[in-house]
N, C-alpha and C positions, 0 to 999 in steps of 0.2 A: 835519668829517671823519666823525661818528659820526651824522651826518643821513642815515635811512631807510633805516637799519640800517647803516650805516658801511659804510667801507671805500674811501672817495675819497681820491683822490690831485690833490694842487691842480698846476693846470699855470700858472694867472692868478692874482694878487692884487696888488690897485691899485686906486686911486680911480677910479669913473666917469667917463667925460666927456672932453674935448677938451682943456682945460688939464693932462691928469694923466697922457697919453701918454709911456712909455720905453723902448717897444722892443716888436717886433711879429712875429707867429707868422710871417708872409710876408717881406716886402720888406724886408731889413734887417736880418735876425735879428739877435741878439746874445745871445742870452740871459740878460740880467740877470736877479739872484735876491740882491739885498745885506739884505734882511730878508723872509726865506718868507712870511711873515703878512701883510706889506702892501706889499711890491714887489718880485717877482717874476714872469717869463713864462719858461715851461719848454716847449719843444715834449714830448710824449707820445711813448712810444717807439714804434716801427711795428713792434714785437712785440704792441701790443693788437689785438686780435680787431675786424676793422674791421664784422662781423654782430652783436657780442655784446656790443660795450662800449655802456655810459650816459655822458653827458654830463651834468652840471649845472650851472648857472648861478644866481648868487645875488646880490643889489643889494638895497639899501634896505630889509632884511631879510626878502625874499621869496627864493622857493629854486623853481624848476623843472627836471626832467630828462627825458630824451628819450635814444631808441637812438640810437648815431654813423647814420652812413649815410657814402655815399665822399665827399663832399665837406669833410664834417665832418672826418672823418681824414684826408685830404688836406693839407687844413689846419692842425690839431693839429700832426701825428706830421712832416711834410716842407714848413708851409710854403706848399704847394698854392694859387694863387688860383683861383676859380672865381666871380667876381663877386657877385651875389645867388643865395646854393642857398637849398631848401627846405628848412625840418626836418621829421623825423618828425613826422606829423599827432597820433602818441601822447603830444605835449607834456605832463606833468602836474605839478600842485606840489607840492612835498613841504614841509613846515613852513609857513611864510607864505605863504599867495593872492597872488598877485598883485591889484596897486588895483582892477584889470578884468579881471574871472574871461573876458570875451568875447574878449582881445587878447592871449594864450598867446604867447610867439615862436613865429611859423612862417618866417621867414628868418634867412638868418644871412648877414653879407655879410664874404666871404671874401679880399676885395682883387680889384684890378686895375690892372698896372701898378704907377705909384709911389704910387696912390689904394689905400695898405696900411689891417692891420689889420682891428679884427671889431665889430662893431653885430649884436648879439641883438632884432629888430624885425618888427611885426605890423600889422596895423592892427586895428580894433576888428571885429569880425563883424557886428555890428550897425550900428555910424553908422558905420565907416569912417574913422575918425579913425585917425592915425599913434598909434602906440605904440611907444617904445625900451625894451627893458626894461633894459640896458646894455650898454656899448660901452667902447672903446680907440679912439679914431677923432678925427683933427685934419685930415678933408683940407676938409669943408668949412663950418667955423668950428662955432658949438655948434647946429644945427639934429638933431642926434642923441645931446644931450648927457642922455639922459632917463634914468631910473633911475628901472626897475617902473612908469614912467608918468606920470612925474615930471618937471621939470626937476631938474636937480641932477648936481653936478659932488665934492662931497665925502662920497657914499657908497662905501664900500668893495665893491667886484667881484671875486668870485671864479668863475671855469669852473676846473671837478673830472673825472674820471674816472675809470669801474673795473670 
């Protein structure tokens, strides 16, 4: 919370990956929250400033953040699918690099349909190789199960806001 000058407010926290799915900003909502720190999904209020708020995202002790944009909030704050959006191109790390400084998330997949839930994913700029940097997502088995670049399904993910 006091990463790059504080003042995040956690909306996700839970294990990466496809086995560790319990509940999702879109299709299903429910908002479970039975331990803030490591299993909780809060949707964001649609009082945040959808031009001015940051988003961050953290997995496998790397940390990136980037301005909402509307799909982003969309999503957050109500839920919103809008299949594969783009993120701001102003992707940057704050604390930990990511494994591949070249594969920053530039997508963010927002759900569609009952194909819920969210994959922070890129591919490399250079070879073009897939990159997940983490995800909520069980719709189709662990081909998205990455974490900062990684396979891996028991690092802890949290997406912040402020």
């Amino acid at each position: 919370m006091n990463t790059d000058g504080g003042g995040w407010t956690a909306l996700f926290s839970g294990l990466n990956g496809s086995p560790n799915v319990f509940d999702h900003f879109d299709t299903g909502y429910v908002g479970i929250c039975p331990d803030p720190a490591n299993k909780c999904l809060r949707r964001a209020p649609t009082s945040i400033d959808p031009t001015l708020t940051e988003i961050a995202v953290s997995c496998g002790g790397a940390m990136v953040k980037f301005p909402i944009n509307t799909a982003v909030y969309q999503l957050l704050t109500g839920g919103g699918q809008n299949g594969w959006a783009s993120l701001p191109a102003t992707v940057s790390s704050i604390g930990v690099t990511p494994v591949n400084p070249n594969a920053f998330p530039r997508m963010l997949w927002t759900g569609s349909g009952a194909n819920a839930s969210f994959i922070f994913d890129s591919q490399d700029l250079v070879s073009g190789a897939q990159f997940v940097f983490a995800s909520s997502y069980n719709f189709s088995g662990n081909i998205f199960d990455g974490c900062n670049g990684q396979q891996d399904t028991s690092s802890l993910v949290r997406v912040f806001y402020r």
